[in-house]
N, C-alpha and C positions, 0 to 999 in steps of 0.2 A: 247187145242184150241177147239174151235167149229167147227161141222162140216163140212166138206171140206176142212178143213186144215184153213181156214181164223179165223184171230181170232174177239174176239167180237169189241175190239176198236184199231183204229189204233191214236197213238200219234205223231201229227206232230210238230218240233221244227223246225222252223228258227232260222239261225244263221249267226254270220259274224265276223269270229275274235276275238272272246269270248273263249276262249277255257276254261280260268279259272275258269269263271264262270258257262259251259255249264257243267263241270266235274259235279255239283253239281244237274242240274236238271236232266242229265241222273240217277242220283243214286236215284232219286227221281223215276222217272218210274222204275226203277229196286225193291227197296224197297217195291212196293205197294203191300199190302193185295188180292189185283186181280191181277191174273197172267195172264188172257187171254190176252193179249197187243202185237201189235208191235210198235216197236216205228221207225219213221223217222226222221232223223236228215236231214234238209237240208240246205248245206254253198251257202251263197249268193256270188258265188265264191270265198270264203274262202284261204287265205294261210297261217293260220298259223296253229298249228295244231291237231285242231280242229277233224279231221277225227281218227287222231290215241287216243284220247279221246275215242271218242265213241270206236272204238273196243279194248279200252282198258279194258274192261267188259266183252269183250269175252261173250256176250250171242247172240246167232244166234237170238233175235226178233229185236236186233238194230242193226238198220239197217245206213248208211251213203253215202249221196248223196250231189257233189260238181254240183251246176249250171256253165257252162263254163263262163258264163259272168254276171257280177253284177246287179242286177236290184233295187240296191237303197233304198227299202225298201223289210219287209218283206213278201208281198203279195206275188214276185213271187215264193219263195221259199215254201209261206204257200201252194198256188195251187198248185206247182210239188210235194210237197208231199201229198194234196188231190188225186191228179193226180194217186198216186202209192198205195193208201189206199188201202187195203182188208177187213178191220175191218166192221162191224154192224153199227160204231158209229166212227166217227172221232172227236180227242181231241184235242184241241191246249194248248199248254204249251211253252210261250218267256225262251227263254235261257239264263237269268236271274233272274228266277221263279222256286217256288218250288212246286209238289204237297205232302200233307201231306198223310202219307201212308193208309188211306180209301177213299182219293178221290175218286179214279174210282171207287171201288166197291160201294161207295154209288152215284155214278153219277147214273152207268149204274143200279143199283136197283130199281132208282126212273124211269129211263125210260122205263126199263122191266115193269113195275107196274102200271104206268100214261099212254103210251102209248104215251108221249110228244114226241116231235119233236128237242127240246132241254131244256138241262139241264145248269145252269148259276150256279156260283157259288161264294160267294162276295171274294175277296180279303184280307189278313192280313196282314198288312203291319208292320213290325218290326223295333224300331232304334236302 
């Protein structure tokens, strides 16, 4: 981690009820070439079960967060985990998405480097 214990990027997933598919994008921040990350999971008050996924990986940076009550889409859930960020850089990754395992370290190199403000990155879409 970087200094102060905070690390460089924090990765925020909203979620609602996915659980089969979210197994797949946590392994994806877990797998990545850059390890400085935490990641937040946050359920759009979530019941199914979705929370024991994520500590299903047992790794102390994912993190899982149930909002008590629904907000319908994922903005509220993407703010309460902007909300709990500590990273340099916060990520967003839908819980139905994958990142390929240089994502971050080539996100955050280009903005080490640029001095940008954000880093965009196009989409793959697979059938």
């Amino acid at each position: 981690m970087s200094g102060g214990g905070a690390p460089a990027v924090t990765v925020v997933v909203a979620t609602y009820n996915r659980s089969r598919v979210l197994r797949h994008a946590v392994a994806s921040v877990v797998a990545s070439t850059f390890r400085d990350w935490e990641l937040l999971v946050v359920g759009d008050a979530c019941t199914d079960d979705s929370g024991e996924v994520v500590r299903s990986f047992a790794d102390p940076r994912a993190r899982w967060q149930n909002l008590p009550s629904n907000c319908g889409d994922q903005s509220g859930p993407n703010n309460h985990g902007v909300s709990l960020a500590r990273g340099r850089y916060v990520a967003f990754l839908n819980h139905d998405d994958l990142y390929l395992p240089t994502h971050l370290e080539k996100a955050v190199a280009f903005l080490d480097a640029t001095g940008a403000d954000l880093a965009w990155a196009p989409a793959l879409v697979a059938d």
